[in-house]
Every structure is written in structure tokens, then in C-alpha cells.
Short mmCIF file of the C-alpha atoms (twelve columns), coordinates in Angstrom:
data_MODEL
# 
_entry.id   MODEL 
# 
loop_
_atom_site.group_PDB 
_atom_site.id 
_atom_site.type_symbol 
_atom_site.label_atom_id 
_atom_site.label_alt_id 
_atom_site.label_comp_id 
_atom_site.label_asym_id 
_atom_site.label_seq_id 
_atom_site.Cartn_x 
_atom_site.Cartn_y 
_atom_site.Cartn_z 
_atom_site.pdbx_PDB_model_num 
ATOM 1   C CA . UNK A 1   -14.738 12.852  2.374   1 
ATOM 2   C CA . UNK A 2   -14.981 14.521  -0.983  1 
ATOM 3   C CA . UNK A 3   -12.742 13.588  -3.935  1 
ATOM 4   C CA . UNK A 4   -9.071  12.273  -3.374  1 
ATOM 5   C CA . UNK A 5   -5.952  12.089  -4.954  1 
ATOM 6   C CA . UNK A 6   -4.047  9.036   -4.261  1 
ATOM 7   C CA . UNK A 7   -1.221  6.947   -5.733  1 
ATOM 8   C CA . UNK A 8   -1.598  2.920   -6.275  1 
ATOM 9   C CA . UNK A 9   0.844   1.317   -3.696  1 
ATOM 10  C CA . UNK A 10  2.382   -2.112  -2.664  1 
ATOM 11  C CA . UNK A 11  -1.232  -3.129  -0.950  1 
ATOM 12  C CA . UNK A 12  -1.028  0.904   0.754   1 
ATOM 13  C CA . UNK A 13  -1.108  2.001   4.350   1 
ATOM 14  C CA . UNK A 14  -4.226  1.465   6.446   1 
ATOM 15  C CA . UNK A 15  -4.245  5.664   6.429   1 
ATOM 16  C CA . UNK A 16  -4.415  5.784   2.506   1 
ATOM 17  C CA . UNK A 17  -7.403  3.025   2.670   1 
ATOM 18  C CA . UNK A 18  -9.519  4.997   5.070   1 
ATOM 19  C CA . UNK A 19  -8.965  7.557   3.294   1 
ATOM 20  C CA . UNK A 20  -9.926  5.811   0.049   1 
ATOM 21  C CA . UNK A 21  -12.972 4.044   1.819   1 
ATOM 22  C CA . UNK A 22  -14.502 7.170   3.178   1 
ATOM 23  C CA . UNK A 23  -13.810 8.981   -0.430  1 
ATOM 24  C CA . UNK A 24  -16.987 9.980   -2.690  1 
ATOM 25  C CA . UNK A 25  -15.114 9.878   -5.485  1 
ATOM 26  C CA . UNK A 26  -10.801 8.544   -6.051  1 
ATOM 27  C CA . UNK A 27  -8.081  9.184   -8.840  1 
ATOM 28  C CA . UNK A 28  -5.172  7.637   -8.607  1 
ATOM 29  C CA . UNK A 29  -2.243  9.382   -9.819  1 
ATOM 30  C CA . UNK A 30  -0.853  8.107   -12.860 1 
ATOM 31  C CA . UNK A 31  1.324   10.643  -13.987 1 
ATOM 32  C CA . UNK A 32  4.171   10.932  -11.354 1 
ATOM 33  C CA . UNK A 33  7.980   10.360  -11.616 1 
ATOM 34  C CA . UNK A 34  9.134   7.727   -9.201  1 
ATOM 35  C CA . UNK A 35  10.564  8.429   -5.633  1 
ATOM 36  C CA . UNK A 36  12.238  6.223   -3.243  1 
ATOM 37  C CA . UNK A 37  11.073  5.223   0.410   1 
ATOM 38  C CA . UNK A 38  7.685   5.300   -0.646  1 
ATOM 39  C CA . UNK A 39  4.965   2.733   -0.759  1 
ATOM 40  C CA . UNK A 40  5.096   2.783   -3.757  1 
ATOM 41  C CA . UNK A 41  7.367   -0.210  -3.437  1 
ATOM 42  C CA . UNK A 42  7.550   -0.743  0.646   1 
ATOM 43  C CA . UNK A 43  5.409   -1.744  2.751   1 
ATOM 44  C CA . UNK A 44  5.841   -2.223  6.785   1 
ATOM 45  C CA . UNK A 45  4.331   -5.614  8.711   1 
ATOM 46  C CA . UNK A 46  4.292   -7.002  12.066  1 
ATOM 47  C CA . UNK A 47  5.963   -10.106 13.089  1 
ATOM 48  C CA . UNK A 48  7.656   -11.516 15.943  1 
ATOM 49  C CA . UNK A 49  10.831  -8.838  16.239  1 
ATOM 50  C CA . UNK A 50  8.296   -5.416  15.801  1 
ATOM 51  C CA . UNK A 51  7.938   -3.837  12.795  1 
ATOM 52  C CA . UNK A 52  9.677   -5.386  9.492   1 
ATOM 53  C CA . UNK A 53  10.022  -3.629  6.322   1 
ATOM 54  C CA . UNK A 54  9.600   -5.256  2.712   1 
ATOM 55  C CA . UNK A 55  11.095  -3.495  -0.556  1 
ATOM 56  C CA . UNK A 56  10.185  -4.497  -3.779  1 
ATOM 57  C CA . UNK A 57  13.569  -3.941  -5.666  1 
ATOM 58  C CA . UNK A 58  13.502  -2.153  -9.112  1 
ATOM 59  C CA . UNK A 59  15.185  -1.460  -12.030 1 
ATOM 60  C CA . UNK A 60  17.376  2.179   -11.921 1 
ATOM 61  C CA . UNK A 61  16.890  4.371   -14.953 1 
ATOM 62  C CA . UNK A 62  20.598  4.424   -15.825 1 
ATOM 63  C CA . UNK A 63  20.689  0.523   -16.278 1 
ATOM 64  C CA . UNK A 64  17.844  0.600   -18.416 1 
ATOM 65  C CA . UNK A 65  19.781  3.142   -21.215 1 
ATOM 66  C CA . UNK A 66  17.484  5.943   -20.266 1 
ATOM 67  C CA . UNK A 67  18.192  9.536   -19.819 1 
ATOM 68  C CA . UNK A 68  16.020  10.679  -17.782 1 
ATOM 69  C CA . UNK A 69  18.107  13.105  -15.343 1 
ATOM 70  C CA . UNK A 70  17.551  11.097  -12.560 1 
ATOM 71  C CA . UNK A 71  13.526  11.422  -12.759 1 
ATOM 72  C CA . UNK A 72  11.610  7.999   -13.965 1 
ATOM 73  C CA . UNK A 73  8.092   8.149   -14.597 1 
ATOM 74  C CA . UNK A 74  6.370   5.972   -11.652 1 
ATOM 75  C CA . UNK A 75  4.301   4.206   -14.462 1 
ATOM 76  C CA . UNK A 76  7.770   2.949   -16.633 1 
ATOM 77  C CA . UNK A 77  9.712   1.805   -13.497 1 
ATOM 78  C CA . UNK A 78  10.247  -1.963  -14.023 1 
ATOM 79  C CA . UNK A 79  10.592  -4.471  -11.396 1 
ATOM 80  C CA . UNK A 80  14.207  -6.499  -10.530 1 
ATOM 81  C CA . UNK A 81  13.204  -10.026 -11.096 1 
ATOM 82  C CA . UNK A 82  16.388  -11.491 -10.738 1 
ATOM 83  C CA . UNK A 83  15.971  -11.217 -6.709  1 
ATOM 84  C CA . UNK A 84  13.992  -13.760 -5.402  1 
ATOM 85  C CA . UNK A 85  11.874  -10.963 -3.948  1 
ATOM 86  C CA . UNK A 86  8.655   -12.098 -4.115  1 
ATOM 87  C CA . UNK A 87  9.392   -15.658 -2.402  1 
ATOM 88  C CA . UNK A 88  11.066  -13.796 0.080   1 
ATOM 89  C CA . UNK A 89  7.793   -11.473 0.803   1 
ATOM 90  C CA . UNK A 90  5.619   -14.073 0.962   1 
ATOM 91  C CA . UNK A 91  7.975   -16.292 3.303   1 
ATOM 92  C CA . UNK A 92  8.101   -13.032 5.777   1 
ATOM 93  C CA . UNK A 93  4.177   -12.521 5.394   1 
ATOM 94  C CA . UNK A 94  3.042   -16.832 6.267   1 
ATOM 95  C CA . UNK A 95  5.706   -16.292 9.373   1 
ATOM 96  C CA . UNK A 96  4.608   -12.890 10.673  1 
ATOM 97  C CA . UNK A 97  0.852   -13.991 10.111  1 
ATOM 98  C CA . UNK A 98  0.385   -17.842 10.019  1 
ATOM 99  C CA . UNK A 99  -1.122  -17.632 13.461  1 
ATOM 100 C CA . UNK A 100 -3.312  -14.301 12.949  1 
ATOM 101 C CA . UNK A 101 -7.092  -15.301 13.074  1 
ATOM 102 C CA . UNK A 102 -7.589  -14.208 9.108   1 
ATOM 103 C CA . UNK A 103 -4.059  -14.838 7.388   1 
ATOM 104 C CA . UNK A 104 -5.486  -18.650 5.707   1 
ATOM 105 C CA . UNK A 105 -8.994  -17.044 4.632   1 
ATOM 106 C CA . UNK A 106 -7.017  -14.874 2.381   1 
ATOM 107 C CA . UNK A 107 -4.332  -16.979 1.654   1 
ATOM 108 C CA . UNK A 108 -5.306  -18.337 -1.734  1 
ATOM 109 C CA . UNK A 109 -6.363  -15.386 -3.207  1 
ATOM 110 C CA . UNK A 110 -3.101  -13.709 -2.213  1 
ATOM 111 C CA . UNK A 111 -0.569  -16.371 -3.086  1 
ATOM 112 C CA . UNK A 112 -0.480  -15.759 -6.819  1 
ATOM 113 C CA . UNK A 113 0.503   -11.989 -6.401  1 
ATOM 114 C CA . UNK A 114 3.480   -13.604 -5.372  1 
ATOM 115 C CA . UNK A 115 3.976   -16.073 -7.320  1 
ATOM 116 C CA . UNK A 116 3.375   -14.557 -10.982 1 
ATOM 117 C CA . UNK A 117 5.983   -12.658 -12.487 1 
ATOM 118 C CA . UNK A 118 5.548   -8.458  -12.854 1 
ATOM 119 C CA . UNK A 119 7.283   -6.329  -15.155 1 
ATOM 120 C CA . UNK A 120 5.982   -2.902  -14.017 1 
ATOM 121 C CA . UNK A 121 6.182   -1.580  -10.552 1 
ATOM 122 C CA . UNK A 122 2.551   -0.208  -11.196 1 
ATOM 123 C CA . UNK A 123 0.689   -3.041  -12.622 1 
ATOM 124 C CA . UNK A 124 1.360   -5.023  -9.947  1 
ATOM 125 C CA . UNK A 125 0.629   -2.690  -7.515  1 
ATOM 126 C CA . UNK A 126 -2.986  -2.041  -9.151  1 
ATOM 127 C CA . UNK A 127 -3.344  -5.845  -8.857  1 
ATOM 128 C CA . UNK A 128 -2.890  -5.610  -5.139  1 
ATOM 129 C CA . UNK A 129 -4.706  -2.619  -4.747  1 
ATOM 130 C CA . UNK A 130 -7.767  -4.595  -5.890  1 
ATOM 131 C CA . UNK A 131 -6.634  -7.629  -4.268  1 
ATOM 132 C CA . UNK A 132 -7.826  -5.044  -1.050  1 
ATOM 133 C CA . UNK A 133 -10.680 -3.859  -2.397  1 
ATOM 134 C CA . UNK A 134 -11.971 -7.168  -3.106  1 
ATOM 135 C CA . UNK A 135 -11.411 -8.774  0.246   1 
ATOM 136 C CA . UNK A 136 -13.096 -5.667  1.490   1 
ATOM 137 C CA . UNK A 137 -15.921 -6.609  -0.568  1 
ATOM 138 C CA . UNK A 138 -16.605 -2.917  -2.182  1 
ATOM 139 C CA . UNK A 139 -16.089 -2.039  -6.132  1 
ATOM 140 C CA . UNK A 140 -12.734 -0.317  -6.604  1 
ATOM 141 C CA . UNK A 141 -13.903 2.592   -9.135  1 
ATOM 142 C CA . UNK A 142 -11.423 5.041   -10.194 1 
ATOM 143 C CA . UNK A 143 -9.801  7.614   -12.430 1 
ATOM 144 C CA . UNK A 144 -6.573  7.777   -13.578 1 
ATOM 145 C CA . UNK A 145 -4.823  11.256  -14.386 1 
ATOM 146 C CA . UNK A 146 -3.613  12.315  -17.501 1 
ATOM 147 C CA . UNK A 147 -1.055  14.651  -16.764 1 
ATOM 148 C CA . UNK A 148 1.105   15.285  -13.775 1 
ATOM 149 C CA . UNK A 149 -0.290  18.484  -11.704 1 
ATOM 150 C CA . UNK A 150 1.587   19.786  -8.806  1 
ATOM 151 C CA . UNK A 151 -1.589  21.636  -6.800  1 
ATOM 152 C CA . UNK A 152 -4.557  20.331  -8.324  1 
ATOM 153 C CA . UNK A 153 -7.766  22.029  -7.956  1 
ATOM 154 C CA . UNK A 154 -10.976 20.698  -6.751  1 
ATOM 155 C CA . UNK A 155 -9.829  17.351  -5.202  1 
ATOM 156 C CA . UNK A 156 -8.455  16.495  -1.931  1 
ATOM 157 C CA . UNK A 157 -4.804  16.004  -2.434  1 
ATOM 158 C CA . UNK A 158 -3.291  12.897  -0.505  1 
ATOM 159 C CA . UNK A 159 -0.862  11.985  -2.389  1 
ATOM 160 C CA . UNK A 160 1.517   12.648  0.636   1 
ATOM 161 C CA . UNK A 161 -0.173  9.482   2.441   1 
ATOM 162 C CA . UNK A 162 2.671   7.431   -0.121  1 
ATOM 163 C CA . UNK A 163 5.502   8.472   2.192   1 
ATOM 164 C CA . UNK A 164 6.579   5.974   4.188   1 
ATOM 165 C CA . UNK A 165 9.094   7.975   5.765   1 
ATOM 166 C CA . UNK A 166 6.441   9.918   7.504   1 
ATOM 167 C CA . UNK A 167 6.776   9.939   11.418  1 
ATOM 168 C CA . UNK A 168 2.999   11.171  11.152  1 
ATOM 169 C CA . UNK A 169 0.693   9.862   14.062  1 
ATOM 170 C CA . UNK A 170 -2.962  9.731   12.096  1 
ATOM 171 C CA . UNK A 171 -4.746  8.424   15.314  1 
ATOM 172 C CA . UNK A 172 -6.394  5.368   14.529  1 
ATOM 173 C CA . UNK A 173 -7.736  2.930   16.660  1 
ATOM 174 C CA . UNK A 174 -6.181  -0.432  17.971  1 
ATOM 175 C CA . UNK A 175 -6.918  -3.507  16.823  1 
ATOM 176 C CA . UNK A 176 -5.758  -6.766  18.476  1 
ATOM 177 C CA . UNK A 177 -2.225  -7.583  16.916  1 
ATOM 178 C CA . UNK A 178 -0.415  -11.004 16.548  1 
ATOM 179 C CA . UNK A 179 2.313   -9.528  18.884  1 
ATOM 180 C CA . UNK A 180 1.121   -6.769  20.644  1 
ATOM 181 C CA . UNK A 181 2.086   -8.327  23.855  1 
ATOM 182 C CA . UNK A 182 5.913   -8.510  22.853  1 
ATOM 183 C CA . UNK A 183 5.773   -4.532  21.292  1 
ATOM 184 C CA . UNK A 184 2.235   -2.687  21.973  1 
ATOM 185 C CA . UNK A 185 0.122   -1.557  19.213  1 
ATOM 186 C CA . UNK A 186 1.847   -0.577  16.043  1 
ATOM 187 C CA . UNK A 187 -0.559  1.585   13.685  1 
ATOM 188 C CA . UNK A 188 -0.769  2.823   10.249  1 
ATOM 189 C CA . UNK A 189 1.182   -0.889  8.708   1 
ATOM 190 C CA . UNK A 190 0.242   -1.935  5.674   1 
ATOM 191 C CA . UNK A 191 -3.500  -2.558  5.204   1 
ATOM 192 C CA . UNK A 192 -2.821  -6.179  5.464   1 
ATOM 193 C CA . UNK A 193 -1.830  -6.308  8.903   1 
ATOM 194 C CA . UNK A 194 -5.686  -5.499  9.319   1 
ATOM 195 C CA . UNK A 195 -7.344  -7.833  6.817   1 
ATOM 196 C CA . UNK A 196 -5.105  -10.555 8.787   1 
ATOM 197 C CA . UNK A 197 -6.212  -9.500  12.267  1 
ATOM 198 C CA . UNK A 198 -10.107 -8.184  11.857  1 
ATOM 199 C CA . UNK A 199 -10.953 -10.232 8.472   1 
ATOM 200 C CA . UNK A 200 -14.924 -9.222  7.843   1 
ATOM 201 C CA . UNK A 201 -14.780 -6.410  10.149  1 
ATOM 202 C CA . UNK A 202 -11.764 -4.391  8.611   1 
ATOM 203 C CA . UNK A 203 -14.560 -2.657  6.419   1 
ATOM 204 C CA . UNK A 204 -16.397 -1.211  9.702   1 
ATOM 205 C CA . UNK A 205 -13.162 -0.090  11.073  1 
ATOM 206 C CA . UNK A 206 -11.864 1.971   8.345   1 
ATOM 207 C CA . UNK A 207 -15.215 3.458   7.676   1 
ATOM 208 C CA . UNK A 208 -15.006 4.264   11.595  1 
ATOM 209 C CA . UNK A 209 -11.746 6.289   11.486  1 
ATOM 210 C CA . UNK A 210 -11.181 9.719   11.579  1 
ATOM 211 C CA . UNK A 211 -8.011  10.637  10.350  1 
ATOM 212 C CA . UNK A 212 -5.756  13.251  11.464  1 
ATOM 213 C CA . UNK A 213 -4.692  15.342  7.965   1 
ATOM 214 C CA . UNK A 214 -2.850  18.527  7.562   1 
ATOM 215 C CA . UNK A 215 -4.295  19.580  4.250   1 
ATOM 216 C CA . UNK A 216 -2.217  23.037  4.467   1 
# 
């Protein structure tokens, strides 16, 4: 795959990583306004009930004194700190994953994403984007865009992968899931859900992927 156009996300869907693993070159958009039900601050696990959602809460534009006309740049959106919400996430991540093959090789390297104290929606999620990349074992190198471009030239534009609204099917492979006996395969989660379940091999398997895109 040739250049891409991604945003950083709460860890990111497995699509966006195959995407990003299988890109000669990635940008990250920096220039965005926020938008809501994105993974941008929601990701989607697997534990014992099926598919659980986790929302990092933020602060709205109007209770920070800004006027903004409802827009928010992605890169100024602060993070709600007065929810517990990050003891909370990592609670729901040890009980969906305690008994997946992977979950206590990554443990300590994950626990202090969850345990240090953000102010910007988009710092942290850089942080966990190379949290990823790192467990992955590959260098995370990227650009960052300067100003916001609604059909950008010359560059694969995926920034659409950050909906998690999306009913999209992408057709990726199973992989063996804690509780796939209790509710089948459940694909595209967040790229966790692999590292958790496949550990070394997560690399092969996004590499391996072809995804499904409608780049119309």
C-alpha cells in the first residue's frame, strides 16, 4: 500500500493497523476538528457478555469558554479527569483478558497508560499508538499535517477507518478469541484484542490481510 492518511486513535482498530502496517509511507492527521463516536476516543473489546465499548470522556467546548460553533480542533480537546475513567478501562481490559494467552506479557508496559494522568485527547492517544507499534516490534515513523485538507492529493485517504460507527465488514481473518465459544468471532475490535490473543504473531497477521476498502 502506498501512502496513507490516518488519524491517531485510542490504541485504533485492527483495520486502521493493517492498513498502517502494510503502508510505505503514514501521516497522521493532525489538523481535524473533533467528532463524536469515533476512535478517536472509543474503542470496542471482547469479554465475557460480547462486545463492550470503552469511551474516554472529554471536555465539551462550551465548558471550556470557547467559541468555537460547535467545531473543536481534535488536537485542543482535553480529557475529563474527574471520571475515574481510566481505572475503569483498565478494570474492564484485566477482566475481559486476564485469561487470554498474551494479556500478562504486555501488562506492564500497558499499565501506566492508565495510570498517568492526560490532559489532551491526542497525546495520549499518540502514546498508545506507539504503545502498538512497539509491541509489534516495528519503528512508528510518521508525518503530521499542517493544515486540514478535505480531498488530499497523492495519498491514500483513510481517514474514514476512525468511524466506529461503521457497520463495514473489511474481511479479515479469525483468530482464536477468549470467548468465541459463547459469541463466534468478532472482527475489526480494537488492535488489542489481537496483541492479547496472537502476541508475537499479530505482526504476520496484519501483514497477511487484505482489506476490503471503498476508496470512491
Amino acid at each position: 500500500m502506498q501512502s496513507i492518511l490516518v488519524h491517531p486513535a485510542y490504541f485504533g482498530p485492527i483495520s486502521q493497523w493493517v492498513a498502517m502496517v502494510q503502508a510505505q509511507k503514514l501521516v497522521f492527521e493532525n489538523e481535524d476538528n473533533y467528532q463524536k463516536q469515533t476512535y478517536r476516543n472509543r474503542l470496542y473489546l471482547y469479554d465475557s457478555n460480547g462486545k463492550l465499548s470503552l469511551n474516554i470522556p472529554i471536555k465539551h467546548s462550551s465548558s471550556l469558554g470557547l467559541d468555537t460553533n460547535g467545531r473543536q480542533k481534535y488536537k485542543e480537546v482535553q480529557i475529563e479527569n474527574d471520571f475515574d475513567w481510566q481505572k475503569q478501562h483498565w478494570r474492564a481490559f484485566k477482566t475481559a483478558y486476564q485469561t487470554s494467552p498474551f494479556f500478562e506479557f504486555y501488562e506492564d508496559d500497558l499499565y501506566p497508560l492508565f495510570h498517568t494522568e492526560y490532559k489532551y485527547l491526542m497525546d495520549f492517544n499518540y502514546d498508545c499508538m506507539q504503545f502498538v507499534a512497539d509491541c509489534l516490534q516495528i519503528e512508528l515513523n510518521f508525518d503530521k499535517t499542517d493544515e486540514y485538507i478535505l480531498k488530499p492529493r497523492k495519498i491514500i485517504d483513510l481517514r474514514s477507518l476512525i468511524n466506529a460507527k461503521s457497520d463495514k465488514e473489511f474481511g479479515l481473518s479469525a483468530y482464536a478469541q477468549v470467548f468465541e465459544e459463547k459469541h463466534g468471532f468478532l472482527e475489526d475490535l480494537c488492535v488489542l484484542d489481537l496483541l492479547f490473543n496472537e502476541g508475537n504473531n499479530s505482526l504476520n497477521y496484519l501483514k497477511e490481510q487484505k482489506l476490503e476498502l471503498d476508496l470512491a
